[in-house]
N, CA, C and O atoms as a GROMACS GRO file, in nm:
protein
  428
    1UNK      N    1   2.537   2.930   1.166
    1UNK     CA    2   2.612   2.825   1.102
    1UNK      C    3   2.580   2.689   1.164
    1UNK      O    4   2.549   2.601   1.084
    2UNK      N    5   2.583   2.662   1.281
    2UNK     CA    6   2.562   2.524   1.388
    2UNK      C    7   2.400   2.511   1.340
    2UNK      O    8   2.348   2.399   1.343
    3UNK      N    9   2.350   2.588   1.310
    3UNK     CA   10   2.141   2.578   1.271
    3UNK      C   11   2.171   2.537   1.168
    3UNK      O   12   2.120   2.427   1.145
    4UNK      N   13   2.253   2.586   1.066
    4UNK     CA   14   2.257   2.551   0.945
    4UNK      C   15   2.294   2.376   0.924
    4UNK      O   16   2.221   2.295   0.865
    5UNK      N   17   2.425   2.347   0.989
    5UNK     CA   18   2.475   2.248   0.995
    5UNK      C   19   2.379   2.092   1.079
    5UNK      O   20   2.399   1.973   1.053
    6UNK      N   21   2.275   2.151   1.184
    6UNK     CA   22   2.196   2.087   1.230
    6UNK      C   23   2.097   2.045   1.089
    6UNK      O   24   2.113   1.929   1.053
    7UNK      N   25   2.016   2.113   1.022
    7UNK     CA   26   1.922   2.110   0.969
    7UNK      C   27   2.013   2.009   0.865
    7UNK      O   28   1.968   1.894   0.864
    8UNK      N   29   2.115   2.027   0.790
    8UNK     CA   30   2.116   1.922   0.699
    8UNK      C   31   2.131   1.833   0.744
    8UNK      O   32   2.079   1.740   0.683
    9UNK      N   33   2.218   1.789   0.891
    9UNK     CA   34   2.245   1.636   0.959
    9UNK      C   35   2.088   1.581   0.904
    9UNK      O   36   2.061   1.502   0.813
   10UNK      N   37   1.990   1.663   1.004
   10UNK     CA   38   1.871   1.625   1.002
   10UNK      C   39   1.837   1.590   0.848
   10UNK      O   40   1.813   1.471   0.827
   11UNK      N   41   1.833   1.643   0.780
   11UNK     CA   42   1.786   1.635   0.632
   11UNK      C   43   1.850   1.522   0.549
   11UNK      O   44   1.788   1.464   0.459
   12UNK      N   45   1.988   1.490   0.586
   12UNK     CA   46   2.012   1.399   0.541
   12UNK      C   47   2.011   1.231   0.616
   12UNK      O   48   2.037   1.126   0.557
   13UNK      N   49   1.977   1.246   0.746
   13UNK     CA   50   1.894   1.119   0.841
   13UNK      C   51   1.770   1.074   0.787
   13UNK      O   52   1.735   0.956   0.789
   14UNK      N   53   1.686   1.194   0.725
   14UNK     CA   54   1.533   1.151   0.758
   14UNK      C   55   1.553   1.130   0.589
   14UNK      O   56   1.462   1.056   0.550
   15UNK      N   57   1.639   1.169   0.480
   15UNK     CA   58   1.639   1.096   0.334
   15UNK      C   59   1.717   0.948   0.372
   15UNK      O   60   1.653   0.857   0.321
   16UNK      N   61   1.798   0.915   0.423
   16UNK     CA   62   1.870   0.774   0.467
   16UNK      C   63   1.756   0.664   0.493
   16UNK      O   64   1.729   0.553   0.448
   17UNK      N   65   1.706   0.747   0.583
   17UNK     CA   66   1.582   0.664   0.623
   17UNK      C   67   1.453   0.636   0.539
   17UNK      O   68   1.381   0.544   0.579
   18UNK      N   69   1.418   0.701   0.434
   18UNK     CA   70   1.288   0.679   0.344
   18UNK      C   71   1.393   0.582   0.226
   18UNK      O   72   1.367   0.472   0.177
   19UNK      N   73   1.537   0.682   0.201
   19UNK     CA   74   1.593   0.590   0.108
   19UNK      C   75   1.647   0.393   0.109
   19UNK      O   76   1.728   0.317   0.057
   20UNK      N   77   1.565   0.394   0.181
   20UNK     CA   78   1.607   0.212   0.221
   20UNK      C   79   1.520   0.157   0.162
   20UNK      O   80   1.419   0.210   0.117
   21UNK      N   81   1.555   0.029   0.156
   21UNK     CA   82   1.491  -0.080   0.177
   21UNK      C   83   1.330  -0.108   0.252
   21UNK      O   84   1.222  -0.134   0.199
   22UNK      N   85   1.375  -0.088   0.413
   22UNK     CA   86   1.286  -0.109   0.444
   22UNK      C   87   1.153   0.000   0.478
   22UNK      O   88   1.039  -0.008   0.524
   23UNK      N   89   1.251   0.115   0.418
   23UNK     CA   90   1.165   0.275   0.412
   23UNK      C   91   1.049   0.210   0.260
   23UNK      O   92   0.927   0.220   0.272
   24UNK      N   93   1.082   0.178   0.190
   24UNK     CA   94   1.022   0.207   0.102
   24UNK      C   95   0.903   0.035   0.133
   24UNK      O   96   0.808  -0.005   0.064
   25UNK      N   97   0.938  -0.001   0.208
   25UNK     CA   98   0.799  -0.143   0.259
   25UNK      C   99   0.747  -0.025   0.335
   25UNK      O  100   0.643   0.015   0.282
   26UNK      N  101   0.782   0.043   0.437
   26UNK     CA  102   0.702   0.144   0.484
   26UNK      C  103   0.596   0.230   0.450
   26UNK      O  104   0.491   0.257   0.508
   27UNK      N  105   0.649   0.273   0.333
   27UNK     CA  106   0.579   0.398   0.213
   27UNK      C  107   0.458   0.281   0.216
   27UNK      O  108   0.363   0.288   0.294
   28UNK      N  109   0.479   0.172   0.119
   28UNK     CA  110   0.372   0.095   0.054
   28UNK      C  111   0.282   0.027   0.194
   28UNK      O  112   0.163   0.008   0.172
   29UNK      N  113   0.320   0.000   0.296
   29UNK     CA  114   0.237  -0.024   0.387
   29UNK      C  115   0.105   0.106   0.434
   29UNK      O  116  -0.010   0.087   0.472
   30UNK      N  117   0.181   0.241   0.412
   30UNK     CA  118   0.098   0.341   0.466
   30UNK      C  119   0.039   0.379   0.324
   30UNK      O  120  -0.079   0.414   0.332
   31UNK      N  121   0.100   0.383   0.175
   31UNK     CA  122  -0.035   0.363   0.082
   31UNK      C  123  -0.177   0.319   0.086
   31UNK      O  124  -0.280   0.356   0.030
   32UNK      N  125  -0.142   0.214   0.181
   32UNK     CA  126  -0.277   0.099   0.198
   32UNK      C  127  -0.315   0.143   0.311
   32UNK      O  128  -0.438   0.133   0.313
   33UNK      N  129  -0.271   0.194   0.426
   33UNK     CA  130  -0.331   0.250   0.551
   33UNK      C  131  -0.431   0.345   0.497
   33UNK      O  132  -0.549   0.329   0.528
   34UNK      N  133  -0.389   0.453   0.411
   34UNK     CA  134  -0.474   0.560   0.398
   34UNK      C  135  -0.579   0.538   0.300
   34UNK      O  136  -0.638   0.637   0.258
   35UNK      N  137  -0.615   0.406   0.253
   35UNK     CA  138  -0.725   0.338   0.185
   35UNK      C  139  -0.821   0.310   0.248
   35UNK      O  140  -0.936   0.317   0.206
   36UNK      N  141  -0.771   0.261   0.408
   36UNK     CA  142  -0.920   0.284   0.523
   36UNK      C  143  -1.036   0.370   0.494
   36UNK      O  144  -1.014   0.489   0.473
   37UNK      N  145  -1.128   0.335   0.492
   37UNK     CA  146  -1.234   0.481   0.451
   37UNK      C  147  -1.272   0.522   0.371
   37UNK      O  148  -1.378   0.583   0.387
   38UNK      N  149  -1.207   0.517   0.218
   38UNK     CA  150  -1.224   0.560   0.149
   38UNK      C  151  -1.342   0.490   0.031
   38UNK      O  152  -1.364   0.372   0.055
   39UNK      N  153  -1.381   0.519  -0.032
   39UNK     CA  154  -1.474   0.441  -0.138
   39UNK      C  155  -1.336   0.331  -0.229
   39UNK      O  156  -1.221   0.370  -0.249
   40UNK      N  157  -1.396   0.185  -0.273
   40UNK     CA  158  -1.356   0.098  -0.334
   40UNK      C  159  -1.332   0.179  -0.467
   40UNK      O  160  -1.221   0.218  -0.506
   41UNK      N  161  -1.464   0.201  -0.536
   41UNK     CA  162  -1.485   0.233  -0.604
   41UNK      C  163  -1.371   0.351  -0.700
   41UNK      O  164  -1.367   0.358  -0.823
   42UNK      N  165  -1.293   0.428  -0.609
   42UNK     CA  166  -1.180   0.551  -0.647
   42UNK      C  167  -1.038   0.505  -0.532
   42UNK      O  168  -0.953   0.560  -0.462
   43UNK      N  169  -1.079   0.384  -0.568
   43UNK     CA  170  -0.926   0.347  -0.467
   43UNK      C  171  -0.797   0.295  -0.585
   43UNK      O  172  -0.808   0.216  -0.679
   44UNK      N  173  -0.689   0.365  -0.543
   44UNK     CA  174  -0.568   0.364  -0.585
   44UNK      C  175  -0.489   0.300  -0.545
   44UNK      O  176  -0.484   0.318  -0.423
   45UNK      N  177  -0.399   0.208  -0.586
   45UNK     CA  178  -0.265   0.118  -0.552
   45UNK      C  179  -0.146   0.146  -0.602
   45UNK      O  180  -0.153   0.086  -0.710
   46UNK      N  181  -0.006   0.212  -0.598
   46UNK     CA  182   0.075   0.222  -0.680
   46UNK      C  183   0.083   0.092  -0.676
   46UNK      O  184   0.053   0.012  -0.588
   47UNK      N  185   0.152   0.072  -0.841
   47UNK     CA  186   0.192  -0.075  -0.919
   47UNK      C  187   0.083  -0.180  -0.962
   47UNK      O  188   0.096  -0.297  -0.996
   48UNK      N  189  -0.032  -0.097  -0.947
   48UNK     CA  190  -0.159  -0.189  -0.903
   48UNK      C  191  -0.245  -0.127  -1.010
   48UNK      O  192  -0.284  -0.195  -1.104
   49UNK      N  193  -0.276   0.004  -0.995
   49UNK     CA  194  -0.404   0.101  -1.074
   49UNK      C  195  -0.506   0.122  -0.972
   49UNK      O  196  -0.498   0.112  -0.850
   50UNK      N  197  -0.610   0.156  -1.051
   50UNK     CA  198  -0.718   0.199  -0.950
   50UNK      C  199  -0.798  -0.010  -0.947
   50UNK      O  200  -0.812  -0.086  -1.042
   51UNK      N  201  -0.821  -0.028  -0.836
   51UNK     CA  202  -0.894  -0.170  -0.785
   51UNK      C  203  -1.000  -0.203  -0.898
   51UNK      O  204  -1.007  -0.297  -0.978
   52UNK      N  205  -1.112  -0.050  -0.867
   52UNK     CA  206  -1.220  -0.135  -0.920
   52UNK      C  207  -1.226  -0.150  -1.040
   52UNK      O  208  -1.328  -0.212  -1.071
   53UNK      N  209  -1.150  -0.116  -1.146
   53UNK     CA  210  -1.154  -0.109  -1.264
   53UNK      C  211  -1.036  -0.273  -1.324
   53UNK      O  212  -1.002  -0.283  -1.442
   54UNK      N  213  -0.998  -0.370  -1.225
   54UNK     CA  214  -0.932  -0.460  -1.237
   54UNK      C  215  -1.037  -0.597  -1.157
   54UNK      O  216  -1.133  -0.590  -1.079
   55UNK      N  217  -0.968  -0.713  -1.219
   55UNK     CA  218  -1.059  -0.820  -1.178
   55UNK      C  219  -0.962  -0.897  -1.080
   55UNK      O  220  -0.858  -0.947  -1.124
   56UNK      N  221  -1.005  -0.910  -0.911
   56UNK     CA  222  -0.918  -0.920  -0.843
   56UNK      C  223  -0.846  -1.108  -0.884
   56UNK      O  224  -0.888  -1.185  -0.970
   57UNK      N  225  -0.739  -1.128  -0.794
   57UNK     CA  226  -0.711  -1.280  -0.853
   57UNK      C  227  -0.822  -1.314  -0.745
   57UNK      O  228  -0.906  -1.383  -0.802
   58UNK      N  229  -0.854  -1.297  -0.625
   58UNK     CA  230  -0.903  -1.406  -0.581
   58UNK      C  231  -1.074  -1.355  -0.488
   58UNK      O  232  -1.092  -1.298  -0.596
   59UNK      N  233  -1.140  -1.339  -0.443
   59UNK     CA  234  -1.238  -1.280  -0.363
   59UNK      C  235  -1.261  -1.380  -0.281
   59UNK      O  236  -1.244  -1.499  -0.309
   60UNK      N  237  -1.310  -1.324  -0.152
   60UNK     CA  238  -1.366  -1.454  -0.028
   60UNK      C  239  -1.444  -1.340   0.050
   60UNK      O  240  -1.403  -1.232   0.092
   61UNK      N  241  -1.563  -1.396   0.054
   61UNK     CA  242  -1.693  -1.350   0.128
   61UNK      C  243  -1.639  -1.388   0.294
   61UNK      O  244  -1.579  -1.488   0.334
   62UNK      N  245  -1.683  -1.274   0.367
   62UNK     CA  246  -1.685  -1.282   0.507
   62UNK      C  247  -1.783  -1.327   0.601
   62UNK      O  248  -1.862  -1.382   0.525
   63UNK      N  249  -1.821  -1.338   0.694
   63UNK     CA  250  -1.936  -1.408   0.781
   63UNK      C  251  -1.991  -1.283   0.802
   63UNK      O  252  -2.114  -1.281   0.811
   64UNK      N  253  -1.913  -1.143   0.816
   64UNK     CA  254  -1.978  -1.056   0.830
   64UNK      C  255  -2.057  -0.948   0.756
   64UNK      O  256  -2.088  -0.833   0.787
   65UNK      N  257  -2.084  -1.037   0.626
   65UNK     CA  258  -2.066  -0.980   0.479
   65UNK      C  259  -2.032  -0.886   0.461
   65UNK      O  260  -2.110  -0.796   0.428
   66UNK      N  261  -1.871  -0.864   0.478
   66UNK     CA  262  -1.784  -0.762   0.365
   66UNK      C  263  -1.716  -0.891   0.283
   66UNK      O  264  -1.739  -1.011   0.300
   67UNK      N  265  -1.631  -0.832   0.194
   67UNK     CA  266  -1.569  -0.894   0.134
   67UNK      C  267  -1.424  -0.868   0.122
   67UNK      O  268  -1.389  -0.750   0.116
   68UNK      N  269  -1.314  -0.981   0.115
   68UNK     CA  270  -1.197  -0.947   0.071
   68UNK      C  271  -1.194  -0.963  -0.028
   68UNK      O  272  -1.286  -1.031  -0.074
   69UNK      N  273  -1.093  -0.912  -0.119
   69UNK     CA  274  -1.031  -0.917  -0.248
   69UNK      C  275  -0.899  -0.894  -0.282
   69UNK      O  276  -0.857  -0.783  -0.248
   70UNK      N  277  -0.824  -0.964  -0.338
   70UNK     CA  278  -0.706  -0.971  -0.351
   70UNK      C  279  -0.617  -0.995  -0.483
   70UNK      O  280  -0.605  -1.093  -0.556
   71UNK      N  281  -0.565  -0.880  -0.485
   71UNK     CA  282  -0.443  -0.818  -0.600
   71UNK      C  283  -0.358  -0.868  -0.618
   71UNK      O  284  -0.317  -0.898  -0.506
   72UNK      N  285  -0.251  -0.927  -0.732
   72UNK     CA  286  -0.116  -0.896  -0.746
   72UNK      C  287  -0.045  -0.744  -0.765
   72UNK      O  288  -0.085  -0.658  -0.843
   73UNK      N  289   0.046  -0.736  -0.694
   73UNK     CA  290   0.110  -0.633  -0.776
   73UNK      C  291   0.210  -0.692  -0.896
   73UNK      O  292   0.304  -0.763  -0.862
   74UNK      N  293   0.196  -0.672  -0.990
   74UNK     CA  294   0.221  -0.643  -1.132
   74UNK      C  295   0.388  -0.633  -1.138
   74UNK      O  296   0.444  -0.547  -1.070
   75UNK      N  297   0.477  -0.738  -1.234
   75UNK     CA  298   0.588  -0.691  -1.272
   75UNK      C  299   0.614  -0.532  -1.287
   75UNK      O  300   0.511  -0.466  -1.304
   76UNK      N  301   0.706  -0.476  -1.283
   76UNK     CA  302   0.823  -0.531  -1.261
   76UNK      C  303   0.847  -0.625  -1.146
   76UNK      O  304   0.962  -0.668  -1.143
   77UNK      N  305   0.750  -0.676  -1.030
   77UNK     CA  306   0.774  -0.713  -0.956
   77UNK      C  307   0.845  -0.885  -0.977
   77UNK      O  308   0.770  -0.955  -1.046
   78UNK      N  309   0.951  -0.946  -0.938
   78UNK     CA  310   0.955  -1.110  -0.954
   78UNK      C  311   0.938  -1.200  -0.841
   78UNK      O  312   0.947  -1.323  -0.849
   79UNK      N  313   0.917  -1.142  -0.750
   79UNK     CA  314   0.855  -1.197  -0.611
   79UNK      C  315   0.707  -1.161  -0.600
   79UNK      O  316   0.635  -1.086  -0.666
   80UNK      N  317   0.683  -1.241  -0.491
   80UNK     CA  318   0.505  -1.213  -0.509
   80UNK      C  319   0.459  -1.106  -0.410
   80UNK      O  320   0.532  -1.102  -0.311
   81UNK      N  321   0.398  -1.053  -0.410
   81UNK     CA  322   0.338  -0.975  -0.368
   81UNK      C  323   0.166  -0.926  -0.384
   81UNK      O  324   0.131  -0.860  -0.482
   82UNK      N  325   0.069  -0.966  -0.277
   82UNK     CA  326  -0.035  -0.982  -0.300
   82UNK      C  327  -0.097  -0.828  -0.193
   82UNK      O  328  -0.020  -0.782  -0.108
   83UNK      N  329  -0.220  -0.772  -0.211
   83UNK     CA  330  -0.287  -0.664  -0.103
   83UNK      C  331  -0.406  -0.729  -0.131
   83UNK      O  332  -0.466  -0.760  -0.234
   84UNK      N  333  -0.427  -0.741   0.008
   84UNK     CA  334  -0.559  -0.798   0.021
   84UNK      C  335  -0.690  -0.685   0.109
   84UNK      O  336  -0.693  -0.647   0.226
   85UNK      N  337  -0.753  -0.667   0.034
   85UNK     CA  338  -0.890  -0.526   0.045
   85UNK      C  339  -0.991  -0.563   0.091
   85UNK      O  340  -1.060  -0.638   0.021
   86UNK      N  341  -1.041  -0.524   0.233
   86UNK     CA  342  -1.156  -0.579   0.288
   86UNK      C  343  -1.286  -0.444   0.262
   86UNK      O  344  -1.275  -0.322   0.269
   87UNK      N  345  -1.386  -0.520   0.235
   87UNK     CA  346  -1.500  -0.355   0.150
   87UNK      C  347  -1.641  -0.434   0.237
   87UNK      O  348  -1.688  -0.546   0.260
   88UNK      N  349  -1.655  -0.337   0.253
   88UNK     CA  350  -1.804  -0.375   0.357
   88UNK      C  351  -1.908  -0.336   0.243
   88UNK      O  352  -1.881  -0.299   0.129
   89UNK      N  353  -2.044  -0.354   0.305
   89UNK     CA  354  -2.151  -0.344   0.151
   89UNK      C  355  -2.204  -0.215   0.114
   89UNK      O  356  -2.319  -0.216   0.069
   90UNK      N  357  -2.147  -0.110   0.124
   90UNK     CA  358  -2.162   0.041   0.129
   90UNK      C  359  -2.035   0.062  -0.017
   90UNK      O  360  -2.023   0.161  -0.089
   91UNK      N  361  -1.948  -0.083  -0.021
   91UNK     CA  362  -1.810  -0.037  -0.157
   91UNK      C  363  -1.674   0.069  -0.041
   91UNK      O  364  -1.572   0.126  -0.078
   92UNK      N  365  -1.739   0.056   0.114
   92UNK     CA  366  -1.584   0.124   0.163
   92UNK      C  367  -1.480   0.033   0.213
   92UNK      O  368  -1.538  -0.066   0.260
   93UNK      N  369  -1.392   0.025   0.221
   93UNK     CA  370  -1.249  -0.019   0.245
   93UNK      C  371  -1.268   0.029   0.392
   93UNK      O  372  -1.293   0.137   0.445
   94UNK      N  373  -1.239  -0.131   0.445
   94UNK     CA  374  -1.252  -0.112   0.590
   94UNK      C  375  -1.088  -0.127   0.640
   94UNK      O  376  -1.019  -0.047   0.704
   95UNK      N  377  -1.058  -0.250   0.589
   95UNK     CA  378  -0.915  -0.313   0.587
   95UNK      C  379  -0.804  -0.322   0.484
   95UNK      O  380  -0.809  -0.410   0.398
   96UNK      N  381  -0.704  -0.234   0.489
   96UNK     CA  382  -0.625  -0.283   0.351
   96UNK      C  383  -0.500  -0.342   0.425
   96UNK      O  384  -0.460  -0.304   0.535
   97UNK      N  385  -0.444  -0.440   0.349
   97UNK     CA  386  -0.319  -0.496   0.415
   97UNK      C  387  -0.206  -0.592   0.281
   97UNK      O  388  -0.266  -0.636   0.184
   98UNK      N  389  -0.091  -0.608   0.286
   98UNK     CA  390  -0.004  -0.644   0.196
   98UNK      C  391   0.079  -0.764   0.249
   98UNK      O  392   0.174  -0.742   0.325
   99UNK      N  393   0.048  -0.878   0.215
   99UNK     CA  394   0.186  -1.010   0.225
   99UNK      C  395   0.261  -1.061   0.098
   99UNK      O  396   0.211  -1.100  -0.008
  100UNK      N  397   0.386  -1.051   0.130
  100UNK     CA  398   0.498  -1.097   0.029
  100UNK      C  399   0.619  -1.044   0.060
  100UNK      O  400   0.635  -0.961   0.150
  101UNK      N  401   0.743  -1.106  -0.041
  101UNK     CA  402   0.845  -1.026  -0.045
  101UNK      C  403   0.851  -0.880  -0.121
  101UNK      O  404   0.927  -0.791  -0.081
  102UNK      N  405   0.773  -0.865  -0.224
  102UNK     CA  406   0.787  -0.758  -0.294
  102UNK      C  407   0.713  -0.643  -0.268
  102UNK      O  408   0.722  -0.552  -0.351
  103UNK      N  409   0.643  -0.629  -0.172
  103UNK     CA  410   0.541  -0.523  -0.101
  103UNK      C  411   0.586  -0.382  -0.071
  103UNK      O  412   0.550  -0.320   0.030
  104UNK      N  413   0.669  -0.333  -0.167
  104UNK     CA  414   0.742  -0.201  -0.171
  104UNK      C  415   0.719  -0.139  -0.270
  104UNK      O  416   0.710  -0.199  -0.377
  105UNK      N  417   0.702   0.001  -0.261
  105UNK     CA  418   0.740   0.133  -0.366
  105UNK      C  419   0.825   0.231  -0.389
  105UNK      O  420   0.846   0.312  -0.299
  106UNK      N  421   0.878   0.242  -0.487
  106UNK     CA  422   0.962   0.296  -0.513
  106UNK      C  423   0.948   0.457  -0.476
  106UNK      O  424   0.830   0.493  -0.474
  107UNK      N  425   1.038   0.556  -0.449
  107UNK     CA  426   0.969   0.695  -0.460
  107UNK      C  427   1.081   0.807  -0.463
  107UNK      O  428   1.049   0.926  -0.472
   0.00000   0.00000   0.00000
């Protein structure tokens, strides 16, 4: 019974905690973490779509020639919210990263 009663405390701490606010800037920060590495080319954004199949708002060439590129995320959002994608010349995602107020997902 006390195992039993442990496991939901627990179960209902670790939903408190994803269910926030700042759980869910969390989620969308580690969306973009696990974009490291991966090909441009089959990269995914919730609220976003897949990258390469969109025309970013803005691009800026690096000294080290990769490139950034940079997204809105898309209403529903009414704050801004931009991810900005760094791709070296191979098309992999070296750097992904998110500034704004609206830089969250829902889940």
């Amino acid at each position: 019974m006390i195992r039993v009663s442990i496991l939901i405390i627990l179960a209902l701490a670790i939903t408190s905690c994803v269910a926030t606010k700042s759980g869910a800037y969390r989620i969308f920060a580690e969306d973009l973490e696990r974009l490291v590495g991966s090909n441009f080319q089959e990269s995914y954004v919730f609220n976003i779509g897949y990258l390469a199949k969109l025309q970013p708002d803005d691009t800026k060439p690096l000294s080290n020639g990769n490139v950034i590129k940079i997204f809105s995320v898309k209403p529903p959002r009414k704050e801004n919210c931009k991810v900005h994608i760094e791709v070296n010349d191979k098309d992999i995602i070296i750097v992904a990263f998110s500034e704004g107020t609206e830089c969250w997902r829902a889940y």
